[in-house]
Residue, then its C-alpha position, 0 to 999 in steps of 0.5 A: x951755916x947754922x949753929x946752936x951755941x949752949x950758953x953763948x951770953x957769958x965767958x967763952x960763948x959769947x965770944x963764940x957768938x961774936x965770932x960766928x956772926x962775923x963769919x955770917x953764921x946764923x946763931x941760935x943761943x940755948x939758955x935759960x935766958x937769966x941774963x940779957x945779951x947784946x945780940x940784938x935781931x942778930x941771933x934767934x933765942x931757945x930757952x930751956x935749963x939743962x936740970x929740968x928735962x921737960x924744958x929740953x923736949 
């Protein structure tokens, strides 16, 4: 299963990303990459900010 996880390194999205990793998911974590996670090579990394419309095409 693929999914795309909005956020995914603060509150409830990183939980949501520990738990879909564990379940074999193949994650993708949307941000704006102003924080550094703990995911390793284990998910792949979109960045975009949902307040600047270019960055989401």
């Amino acid at each position: 299963m693929k999914v795309l996880v909005i956020g995914g390194n603060r509150f409830f999205g990183r939980h949501l990303v520990e738990q879909l990793l564990e379940d074999g998911a193949d994650v993708t974590i949307l941000n704006r990459r102003n924080l550094n996670d703990r995911f390793g090579y284990q998910v792949q990394r979109l960045k975009a900010d949902r307040q600047n419309h270019s960055s989401l095409k």
